[in-house]
C-alpha positions as CSV (number, residue, x, y, z in Angstrom):
1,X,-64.7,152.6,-176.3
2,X,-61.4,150.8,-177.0
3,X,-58.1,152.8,-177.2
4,X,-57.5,153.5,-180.7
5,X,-53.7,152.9,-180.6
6,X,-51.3,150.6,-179.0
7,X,-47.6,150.3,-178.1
8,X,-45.0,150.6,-181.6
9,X,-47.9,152.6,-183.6
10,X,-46.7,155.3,-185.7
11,X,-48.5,158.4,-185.4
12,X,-48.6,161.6,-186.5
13,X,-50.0,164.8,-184.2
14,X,-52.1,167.2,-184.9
15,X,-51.3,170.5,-186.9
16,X,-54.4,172.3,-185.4
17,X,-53.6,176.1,-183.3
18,X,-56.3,176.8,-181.5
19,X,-57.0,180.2,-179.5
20,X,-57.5,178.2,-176.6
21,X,-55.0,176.5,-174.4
22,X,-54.0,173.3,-175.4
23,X,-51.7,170.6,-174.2
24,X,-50.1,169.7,-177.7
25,X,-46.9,171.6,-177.6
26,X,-46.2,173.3,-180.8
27,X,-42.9,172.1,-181.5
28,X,-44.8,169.0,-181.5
29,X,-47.4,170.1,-184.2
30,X,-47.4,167.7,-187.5
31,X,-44.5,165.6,-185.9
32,X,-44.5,161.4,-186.4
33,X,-43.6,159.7,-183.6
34,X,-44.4,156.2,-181.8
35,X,-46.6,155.1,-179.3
36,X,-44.3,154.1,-175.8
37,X,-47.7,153.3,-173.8
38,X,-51.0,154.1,-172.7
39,X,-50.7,156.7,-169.7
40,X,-54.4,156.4,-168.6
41,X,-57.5,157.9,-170.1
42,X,-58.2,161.7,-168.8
43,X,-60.4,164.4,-169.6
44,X,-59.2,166.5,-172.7
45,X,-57.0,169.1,-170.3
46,X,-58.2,171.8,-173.9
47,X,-61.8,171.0,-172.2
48,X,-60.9,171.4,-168.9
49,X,-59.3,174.5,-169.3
50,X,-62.1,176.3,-171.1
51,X,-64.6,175.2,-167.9
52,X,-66.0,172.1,-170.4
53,X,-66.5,169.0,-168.2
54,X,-64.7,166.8,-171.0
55,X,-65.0,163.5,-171.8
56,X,-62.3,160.7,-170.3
57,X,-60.4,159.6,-173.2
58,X,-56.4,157.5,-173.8
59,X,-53.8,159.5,-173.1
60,X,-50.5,157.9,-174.3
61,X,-46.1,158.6,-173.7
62,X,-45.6,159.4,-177.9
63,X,-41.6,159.4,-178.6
64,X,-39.9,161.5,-181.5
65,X,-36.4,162.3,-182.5
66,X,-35.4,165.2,-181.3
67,X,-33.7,165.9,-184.5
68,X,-37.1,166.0,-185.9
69,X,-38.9,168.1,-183.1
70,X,-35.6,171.2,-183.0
71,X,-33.3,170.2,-186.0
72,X,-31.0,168.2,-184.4
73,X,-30.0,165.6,-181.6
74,X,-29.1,162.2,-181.4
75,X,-31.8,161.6,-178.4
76,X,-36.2,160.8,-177.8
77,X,-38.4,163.1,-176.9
78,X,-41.2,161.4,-175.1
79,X,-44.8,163.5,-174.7
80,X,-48.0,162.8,-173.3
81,X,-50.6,163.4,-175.7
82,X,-54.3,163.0,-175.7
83,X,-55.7,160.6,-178.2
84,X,-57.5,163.5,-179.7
85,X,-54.5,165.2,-180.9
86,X,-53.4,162.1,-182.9
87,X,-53.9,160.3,-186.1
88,X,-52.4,156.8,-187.6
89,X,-49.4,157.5,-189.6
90,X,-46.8,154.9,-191.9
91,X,-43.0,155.1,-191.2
92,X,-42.8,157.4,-193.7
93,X,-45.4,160.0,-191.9
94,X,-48.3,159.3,-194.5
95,X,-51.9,158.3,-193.5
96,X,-51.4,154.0,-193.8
């Protein structure tokens, strides 16, 4: 299957809270940020932590403002986040 995003996309994160464990951070939840890179496709680490063999998939470096992660700051947050956890978004954070 071919990666469904690629460097500069704009892309918004899931707003999902599961019970389970998840590697989304919070803070992260709902936030529009771009795609840096492709970090190499893994098993969803949700999977893996519930004992679920998973299923390799992209895992990608996203960047955000800080300012729109906490509030404020005048620096990037990058995170690596699953492909799962993500959705194509306009500059504006709307579906394109």
């Amino acid at each position: 299957m071919a990666d469904r995003f690629a460097p500069g996309d704009v892309v918004r994160t899931s707003t999902a809270d599961p019970v389970w464990h998840t590697r989304l951070p919070r803070y992260a939840r709902g936030a529009v940020g771009r795609v840096v890179e492709l970090a190499g496709h893994h098993p969803l680490a949700d999977d893996r932590a519930r004992g679920r063999p998973g299923t390799a998939q992209a895992v990608y470096h996203v960047r955000f403002a800080a300012a729109d992660l906490f509030g404020d700051g005048e620096h990037d947050v990058t995170v690596e986040l699953w492909e799962d956890y993500l959705e194509p978004a306009d500059e504006q954070g709307g579906t394109p």
